[in-house]
FIVO-325470 format. One record per residue (C-alpha): residue number from 0; residue in three letters; y, x, z. Coordinates in nm, 2 decimals, always signed. Layout:
N
   lofi   marnu        y        x        z
    NUM     ALA        Y        X        Z
...
***
This chain:
88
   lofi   marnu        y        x        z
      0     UNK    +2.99    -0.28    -0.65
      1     UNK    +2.64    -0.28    -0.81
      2     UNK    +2.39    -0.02    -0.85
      3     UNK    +2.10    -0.01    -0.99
      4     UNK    +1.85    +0.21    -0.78
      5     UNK    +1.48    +0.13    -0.94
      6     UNK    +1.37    -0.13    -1.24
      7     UNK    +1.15    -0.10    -1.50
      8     UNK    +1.38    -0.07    -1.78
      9     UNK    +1.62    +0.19    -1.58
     10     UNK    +1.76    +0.34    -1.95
     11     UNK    +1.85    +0.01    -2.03
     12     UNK    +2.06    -0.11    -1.78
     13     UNK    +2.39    -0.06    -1.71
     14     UNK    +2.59    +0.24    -1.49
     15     UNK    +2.73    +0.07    -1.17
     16     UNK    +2.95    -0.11    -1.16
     17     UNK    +3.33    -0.08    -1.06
     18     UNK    +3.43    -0.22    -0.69
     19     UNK    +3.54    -0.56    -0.65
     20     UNK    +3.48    -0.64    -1.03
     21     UNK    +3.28    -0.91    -1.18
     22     UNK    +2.89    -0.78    -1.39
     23     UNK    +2.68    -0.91    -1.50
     24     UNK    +2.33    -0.82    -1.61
     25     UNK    +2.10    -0.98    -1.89
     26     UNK    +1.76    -0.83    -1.80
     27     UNK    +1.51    -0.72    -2.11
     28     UNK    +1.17    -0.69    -1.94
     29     UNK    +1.02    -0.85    -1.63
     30     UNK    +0.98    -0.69    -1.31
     31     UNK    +1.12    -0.59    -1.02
     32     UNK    +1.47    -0.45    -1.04
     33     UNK    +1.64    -0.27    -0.70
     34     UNK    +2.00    -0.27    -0.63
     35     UNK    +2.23    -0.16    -0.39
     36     UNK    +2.61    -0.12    -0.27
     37     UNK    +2.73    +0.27    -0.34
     38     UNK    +2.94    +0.32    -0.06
     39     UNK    +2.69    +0.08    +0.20
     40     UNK    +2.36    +0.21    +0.07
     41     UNK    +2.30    +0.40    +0.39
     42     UNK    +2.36    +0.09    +0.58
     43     UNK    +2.12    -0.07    +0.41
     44     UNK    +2.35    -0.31    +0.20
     45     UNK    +2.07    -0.40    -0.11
     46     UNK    +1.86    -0.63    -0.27
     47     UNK    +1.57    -0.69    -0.52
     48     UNK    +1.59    -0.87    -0.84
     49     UNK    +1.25    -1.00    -0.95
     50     UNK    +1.25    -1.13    -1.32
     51     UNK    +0.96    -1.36    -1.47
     52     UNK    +0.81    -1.36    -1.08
     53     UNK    +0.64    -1.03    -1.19
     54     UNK    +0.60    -0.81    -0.91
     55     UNK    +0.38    -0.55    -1.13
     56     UNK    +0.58    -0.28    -1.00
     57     UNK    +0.67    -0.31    -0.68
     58     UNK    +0.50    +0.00    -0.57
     59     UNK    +0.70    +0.22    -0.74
     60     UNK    +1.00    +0.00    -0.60
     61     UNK    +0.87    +0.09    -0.25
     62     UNK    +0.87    +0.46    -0.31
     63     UNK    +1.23    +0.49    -0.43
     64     UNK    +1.40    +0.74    -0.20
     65     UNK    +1.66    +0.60    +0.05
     66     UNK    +1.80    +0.66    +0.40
     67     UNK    +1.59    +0.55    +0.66
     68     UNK    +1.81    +0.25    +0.73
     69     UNK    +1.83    +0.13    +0.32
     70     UNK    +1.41    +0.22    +0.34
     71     UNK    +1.35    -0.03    +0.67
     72     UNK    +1.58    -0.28    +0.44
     73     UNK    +1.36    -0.27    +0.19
     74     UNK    +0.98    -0.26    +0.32
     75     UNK    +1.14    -0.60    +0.43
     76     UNK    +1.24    -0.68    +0.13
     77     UNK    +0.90    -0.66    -0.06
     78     UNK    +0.72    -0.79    +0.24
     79     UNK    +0.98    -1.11    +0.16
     80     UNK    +0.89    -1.07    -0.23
     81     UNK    +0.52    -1.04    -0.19
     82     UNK    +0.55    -1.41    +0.07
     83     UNK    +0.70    -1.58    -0.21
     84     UNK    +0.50    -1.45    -0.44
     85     UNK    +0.18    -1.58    -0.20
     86     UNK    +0.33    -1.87    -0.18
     87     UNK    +0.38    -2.04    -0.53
***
């Protein structure tokens, strides 16, 4: 399943999603959006959507609170974001 964690239009977005179902998301507002697997989050099972390359608030992305494992997973994550970002 899906979960939305952090984004900047949380109220907007939708509750998680059911396990092993199709969603989608049409996203309203650029930014970076934080997702994760319910039942894996404390492994570290998530991910970053980053809409309109705007990474305008990735800070408060990086201060969401998670299990040490899902928090190592994502300081990676934004050092990944921030690269790309560099890089284009």
């Amino acid at each position: 399943n899906v979960e939305f964690l952090a984004g900047p239009d949380m109220a907007d977005l939708p509750p998680k999603s059911k396990i092993n179902e199709l969603h989608s998301v049409l996203f309203g507002r650029p930014g970076v959006y934080l997702y994760g697997c319910t039942p894996h989050l404390n492994m570290g099972m998530l991910g970053l959507v980053v809409v309109g390359n705007d990474l305008q608030n990735l800070d408060e992305i990086g201060n969401t609170d998670l299990p040490n494992v899902a928090k190592s997973v994502l300081m990676s994550l934004i050092r990944d974001a921030q690269s790309s970002a560099k890089s284009k």
